[in-house]
C-alpha positions in Angstrom: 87.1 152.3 166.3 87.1 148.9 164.0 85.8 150.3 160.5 86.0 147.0 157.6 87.2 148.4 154.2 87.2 147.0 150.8 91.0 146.2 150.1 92.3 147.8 146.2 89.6 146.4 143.8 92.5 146.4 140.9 93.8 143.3 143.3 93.0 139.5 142.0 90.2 138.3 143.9 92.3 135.9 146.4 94.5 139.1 147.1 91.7 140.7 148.1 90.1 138.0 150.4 93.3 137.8 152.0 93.5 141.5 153.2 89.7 141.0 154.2 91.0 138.0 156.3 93.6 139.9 157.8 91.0 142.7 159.0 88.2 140.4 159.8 90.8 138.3 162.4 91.8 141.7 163.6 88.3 142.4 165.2 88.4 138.9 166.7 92.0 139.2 168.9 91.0 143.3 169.3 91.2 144.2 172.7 87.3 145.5 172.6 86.6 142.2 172.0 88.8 140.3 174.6 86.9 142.8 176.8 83.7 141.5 176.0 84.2 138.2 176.4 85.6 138.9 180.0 82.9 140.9 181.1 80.5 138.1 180.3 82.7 135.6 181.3 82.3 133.8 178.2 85.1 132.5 175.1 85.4 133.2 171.3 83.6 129.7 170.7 81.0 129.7 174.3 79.7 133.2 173.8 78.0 131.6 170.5 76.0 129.2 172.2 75.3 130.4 175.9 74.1 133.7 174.5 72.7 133.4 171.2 69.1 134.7 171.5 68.3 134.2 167.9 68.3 130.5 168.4 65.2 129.1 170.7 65.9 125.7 172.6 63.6 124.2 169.5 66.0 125.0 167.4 64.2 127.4 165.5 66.0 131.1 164.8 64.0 134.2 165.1 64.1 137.7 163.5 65.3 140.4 165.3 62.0 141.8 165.7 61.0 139.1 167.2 63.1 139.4 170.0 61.6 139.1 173.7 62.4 142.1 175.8 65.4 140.9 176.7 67.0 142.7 180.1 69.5 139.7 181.5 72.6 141.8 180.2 71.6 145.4 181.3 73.1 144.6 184.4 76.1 145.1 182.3 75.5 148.2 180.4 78.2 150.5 181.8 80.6 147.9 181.0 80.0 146.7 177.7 79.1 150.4 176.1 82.5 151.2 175.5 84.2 148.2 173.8 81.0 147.6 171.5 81.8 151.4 170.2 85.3 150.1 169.7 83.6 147.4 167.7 82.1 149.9 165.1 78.2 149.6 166.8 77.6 153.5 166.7 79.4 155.9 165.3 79.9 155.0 161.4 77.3 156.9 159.8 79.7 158.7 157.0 81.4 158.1 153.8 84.6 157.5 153.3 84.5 158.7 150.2 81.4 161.0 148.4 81.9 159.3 144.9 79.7 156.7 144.9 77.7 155.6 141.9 75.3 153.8 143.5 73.5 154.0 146.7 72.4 151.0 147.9 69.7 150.5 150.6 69.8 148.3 152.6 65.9 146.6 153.7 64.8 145.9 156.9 61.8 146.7 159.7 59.4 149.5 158.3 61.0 152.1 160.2 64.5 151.3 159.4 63.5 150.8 155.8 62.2 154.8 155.7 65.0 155.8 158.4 67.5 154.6 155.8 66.0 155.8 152.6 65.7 159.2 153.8 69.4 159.2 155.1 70.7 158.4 151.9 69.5 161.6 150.6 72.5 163.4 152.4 75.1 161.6 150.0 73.5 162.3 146.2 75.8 164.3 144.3 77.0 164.3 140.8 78.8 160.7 140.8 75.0 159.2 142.0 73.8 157.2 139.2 71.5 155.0 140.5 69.7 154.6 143.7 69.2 151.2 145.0 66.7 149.6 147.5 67.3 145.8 148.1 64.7 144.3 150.0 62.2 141.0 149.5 58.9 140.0 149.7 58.9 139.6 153.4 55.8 140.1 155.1 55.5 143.5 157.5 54.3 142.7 160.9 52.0 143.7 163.5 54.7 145.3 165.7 56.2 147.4 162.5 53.0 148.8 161.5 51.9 149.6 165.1 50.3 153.2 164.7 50.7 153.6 160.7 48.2 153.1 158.2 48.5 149.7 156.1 47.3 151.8 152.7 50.2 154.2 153.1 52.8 151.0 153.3 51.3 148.1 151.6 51.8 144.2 152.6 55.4 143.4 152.3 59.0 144.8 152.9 59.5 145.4 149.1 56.4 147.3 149.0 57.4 149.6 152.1 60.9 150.4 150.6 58.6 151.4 146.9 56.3 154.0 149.4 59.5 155.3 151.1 61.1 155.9 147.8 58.6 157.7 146.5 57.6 160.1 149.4 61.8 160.7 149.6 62.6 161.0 146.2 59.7 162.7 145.3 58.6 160.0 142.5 55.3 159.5 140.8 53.1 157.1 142.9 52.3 154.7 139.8 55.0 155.7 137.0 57.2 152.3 137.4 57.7 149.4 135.2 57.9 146.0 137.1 60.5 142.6 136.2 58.0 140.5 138.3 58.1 136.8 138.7 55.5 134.8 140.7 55.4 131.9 142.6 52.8 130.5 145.1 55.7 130.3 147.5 56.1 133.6 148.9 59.6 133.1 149.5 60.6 132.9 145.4 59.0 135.8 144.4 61.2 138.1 142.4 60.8 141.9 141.4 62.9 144.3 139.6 60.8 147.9 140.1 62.3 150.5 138.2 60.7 154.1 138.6 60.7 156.8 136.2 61.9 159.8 137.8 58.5 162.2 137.4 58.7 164.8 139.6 62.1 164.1 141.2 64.5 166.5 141.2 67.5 164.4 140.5 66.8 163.8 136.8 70.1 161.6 135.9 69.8 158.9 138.7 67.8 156.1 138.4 65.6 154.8 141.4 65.0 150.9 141.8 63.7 148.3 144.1 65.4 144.8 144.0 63.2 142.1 145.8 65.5 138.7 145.6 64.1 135.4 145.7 65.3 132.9 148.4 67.7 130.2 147.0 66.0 127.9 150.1 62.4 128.8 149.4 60.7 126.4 151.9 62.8 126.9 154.5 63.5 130.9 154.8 62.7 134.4 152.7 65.4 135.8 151.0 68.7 136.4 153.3 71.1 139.4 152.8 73.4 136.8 150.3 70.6 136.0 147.9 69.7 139.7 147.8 73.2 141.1 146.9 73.2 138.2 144.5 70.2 139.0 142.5 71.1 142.9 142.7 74.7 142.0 141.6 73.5 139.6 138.6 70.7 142.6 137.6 71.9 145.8 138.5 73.9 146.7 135.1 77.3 147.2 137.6 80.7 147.8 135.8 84.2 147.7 136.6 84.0 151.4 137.5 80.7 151.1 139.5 81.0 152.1 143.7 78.3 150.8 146.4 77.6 153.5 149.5 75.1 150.6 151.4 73.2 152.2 154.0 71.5 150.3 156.6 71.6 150.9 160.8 74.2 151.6 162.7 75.2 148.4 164.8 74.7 146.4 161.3 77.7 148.6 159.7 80.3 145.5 160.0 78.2 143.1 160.1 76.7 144.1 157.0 79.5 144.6 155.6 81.4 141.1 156.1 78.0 139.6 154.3 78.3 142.0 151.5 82.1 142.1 150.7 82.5 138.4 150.9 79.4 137.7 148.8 80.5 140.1 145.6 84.0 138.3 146.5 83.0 134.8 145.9 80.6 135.8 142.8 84.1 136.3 141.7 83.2 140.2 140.9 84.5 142.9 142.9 83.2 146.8 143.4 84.1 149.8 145.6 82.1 149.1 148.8 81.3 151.2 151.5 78.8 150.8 154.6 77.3 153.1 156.7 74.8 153.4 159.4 71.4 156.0 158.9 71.6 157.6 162.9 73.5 160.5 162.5 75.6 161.9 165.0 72.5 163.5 167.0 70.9 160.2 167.1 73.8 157.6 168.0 72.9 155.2 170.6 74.3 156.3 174.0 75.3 154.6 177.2 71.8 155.1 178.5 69.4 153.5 175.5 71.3 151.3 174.0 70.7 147.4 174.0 73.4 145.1 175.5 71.2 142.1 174.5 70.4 142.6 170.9 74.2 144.3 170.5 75.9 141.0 171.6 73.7 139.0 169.0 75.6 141.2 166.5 78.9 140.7 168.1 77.7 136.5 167.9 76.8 137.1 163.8 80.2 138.9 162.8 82.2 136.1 164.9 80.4 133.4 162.7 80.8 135.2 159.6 84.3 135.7 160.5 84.5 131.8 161.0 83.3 130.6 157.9 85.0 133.0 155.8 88.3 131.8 157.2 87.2 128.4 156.4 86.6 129.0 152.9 90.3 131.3 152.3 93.5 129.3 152.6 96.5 130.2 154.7 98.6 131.8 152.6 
């Protein structure tokens, strides 16, 4: 299985962006992926374009949420299961490592968002010194709050991830300060939510919510890069300082590529780790998977991989 790493942070930057380059065109030529693109008779450069669901003939790009119901590839379920667990889409859902000093999580839909929060409370120990939720001021929808009350999660994604950290971490419901910065554009409003710990029985780690402002306000909400942004330029990280990021399983490598080559071209560089909140009982299997929504992950990662390359010289 195709796990992404963070190469020695004691490394220049350029060193490590190297090594990164070196893994990333790795899962490219891998022989999962050749697979892939076999079995939907597609190329590297074709597959982007002939089955990118995220991009409607308008031109406009979707959420994943708002996905249709997509079944054109489940005629090639069987097929496809195996080299997209080679990819990485299941099965990472542990540390390498159980010395992290922050855990980071990652925001999403409303039931990844508590999924995720709650997951991260396998991995506190005595190296946990803060606990992170990144997130933004994103609207919940209709089809996220389908069967649970609006006054338990409030409005927006950044609200969600502030109720799931205090029914998880057993916080105070209004014992927080708030950074807050407001704009009439939805899209650059800022937060920094920072929780005194109350009740909670980890006394020493410090619980906060990091909603980022988008740097294209009129045209998107915040995307994972401005988020890691504002959390690296605010969250009080030091040379010592390790990042556990939890989000869903099929966004391990994905997820990781954005946040690895972000904190590399800030010019800073941290221990970084990603894992997935299913745990092994939970994994998707050849049987409820989705072969659509799976490929537009394989389609992100070969982008990401693309313009990565672009911006690191051949050695």
């Amino acid at each position: 299985m195709i796990r992404f790493t963070m190469p020695d942070t004691s490394l220049p930057i350029e060193n490590q962006k190297q090594l990164l380059k070196e893994q990333f065109n790795e899962f490219i030529k891998c022989d999962a992926m050749s697979d892939i693109l076999s079995i939907l008779h597609t190329d590297i450069h074709d597959i982007r374009t002939s089955f990118n669901g995220r991009v409607l003939s308008s031109g406009k790009v979707i959420e994943t949420l708002e996905f249709p119901n997509e079944k054109k590839l489940d005629k090639y379920r069987i097929d496809l299961y195996a080299p997209l667990k080679e990819l990485g889409f299941y099965n990472i859902n542990k540390p390498l490592s159980n010395n992290h000093s922050h855990i980071t999580i990652l925001g999403g839909s409303l039931t990844s968002t508590y999924n995720r929060t709650k997951y991260a409370t396998n991995w506190i120990n005595k190296d946990t010194k803060h606990i992170d939720g990144l997130a933004c001021y994103r609207p919940i929808s209709p089809i996220e709050r389908t069967g649970i009350s609006k006054d338990k999660i409030g409005d927006t994604e950044f609200h969600a991830m502030s109720e799931a950290f205090k029914e998880t971490f057993n916080l105070q419901s209004h014992n927080f300060t708030d950074d807050f910065t407001s704009d009439r554009n939805l899209n650059s409003i800022s937060n920094i939510r920072i929780f005194s710990n109350g009740d909670s029985s980890q006394e020493d780690v410090i619980y906060r919510i990091f909603a980022a402002p988008s740097t294209a306000p009129n045209l998107r909400r915040a995307n994972t890069s401005d988020t890691l942004s504002f959390f690296l330029e605010n969250g009080e990280l030091n040379k010592d300082s390790s990042i556990l990021a939890i989000t869903t399983n099929r966004y391990c490598n994905r997820q990781f590529i954005q946040l690895a080559t972000e904190m590399l071209n800030l010019g800073v560089s941290h221990y970084l780790d990603t894992i997935g909140s299913l745990d092994d009982a939970h994994i998707s299997t050849i049987d409820n998977y989705n072969p659509y929504q799976d490929i537009q992950e394989v389609i992100a990662i070969i982008g990401l991989i693309e313009d990565f390359n672009k911006s690191v010289p051949t050695p």
